[in-house]
C-alpha positions in Angstrom: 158.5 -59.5 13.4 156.9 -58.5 16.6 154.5 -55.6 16.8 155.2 -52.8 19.3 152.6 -52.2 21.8 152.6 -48.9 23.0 150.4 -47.9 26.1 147.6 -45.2 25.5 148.6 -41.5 27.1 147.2 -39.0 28.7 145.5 -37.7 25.7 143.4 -41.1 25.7 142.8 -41.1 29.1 141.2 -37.6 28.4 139.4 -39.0 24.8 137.6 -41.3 26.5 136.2 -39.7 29.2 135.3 -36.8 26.5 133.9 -39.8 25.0 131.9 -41.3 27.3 130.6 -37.6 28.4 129.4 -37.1 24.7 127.9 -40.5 24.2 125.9 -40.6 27.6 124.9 -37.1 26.6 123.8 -38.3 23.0 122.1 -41.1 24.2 120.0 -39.4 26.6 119.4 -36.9 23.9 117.9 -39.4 21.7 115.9 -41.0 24.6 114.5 -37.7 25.5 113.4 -36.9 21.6 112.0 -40.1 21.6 109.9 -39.5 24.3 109.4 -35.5 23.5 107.7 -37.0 20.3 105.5 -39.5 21.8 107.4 -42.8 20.4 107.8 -43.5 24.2 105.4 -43.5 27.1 106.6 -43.7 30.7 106.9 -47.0 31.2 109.0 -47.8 27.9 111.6 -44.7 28.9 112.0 -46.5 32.1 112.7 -49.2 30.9 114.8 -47.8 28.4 116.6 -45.3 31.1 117.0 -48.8 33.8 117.9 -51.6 31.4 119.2 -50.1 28.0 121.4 -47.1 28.7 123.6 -48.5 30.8 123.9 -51.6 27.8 124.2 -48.6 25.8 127.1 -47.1 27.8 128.9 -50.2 28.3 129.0 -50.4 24.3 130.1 -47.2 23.9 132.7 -48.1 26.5 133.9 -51.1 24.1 134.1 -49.3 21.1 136.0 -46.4 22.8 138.6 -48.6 24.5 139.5 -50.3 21.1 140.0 -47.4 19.1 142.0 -45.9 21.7 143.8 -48.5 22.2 143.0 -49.8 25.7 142.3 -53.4 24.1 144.7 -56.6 25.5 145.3 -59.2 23.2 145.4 -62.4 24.2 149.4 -62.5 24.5 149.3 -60.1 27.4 147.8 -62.9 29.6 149.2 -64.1 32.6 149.0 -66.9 34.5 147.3 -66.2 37.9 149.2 -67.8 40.1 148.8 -67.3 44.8 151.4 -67.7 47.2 150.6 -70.2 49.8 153.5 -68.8 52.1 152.1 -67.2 55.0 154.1 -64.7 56.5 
């Protein structure tokens, strides 16, 4: 038996850029504590602010997209094929 795949809505189009908002807002959140605090000194939050938010974002990004259900399995491949014809 098949399973049905049914394409996300609206309402997780809308979840995961609520998503994404709350997460980029949480992580910077946490970066600015940890600099507030003095576990980070400037050249550490750049760092963190340059190189590891946006990994940060792009995980949250995943994790969003799965539970949402933006994920493709492997039978919704395609072959890419071009058309040589030149009109």
């Amino acid at each position: 038996m098949a399973t049905v795949r049914v394409s996300p809505g609206p309402s997780a189009a809308h979840a995961f850029r609520l998503g994404m908002i709350v997460g980029g807002l949480l992580g910077l959140t946490v970066i600015g504590l940890l600099y507030w605090i003095g576990v980070l000194q400037v050249l550490s939050l750049g760092y963190t602010l340059v190189l590891l938010f946006p990994t940060y974002l792009v995980i949250v990004a995943c994790l969003l997209s799965v539970w949402l259900g933006y994920d493709k399995g492997p039978a919704s491949l395609r072959r890419v094929t071009r058309n040589n014809k030149l009109e």
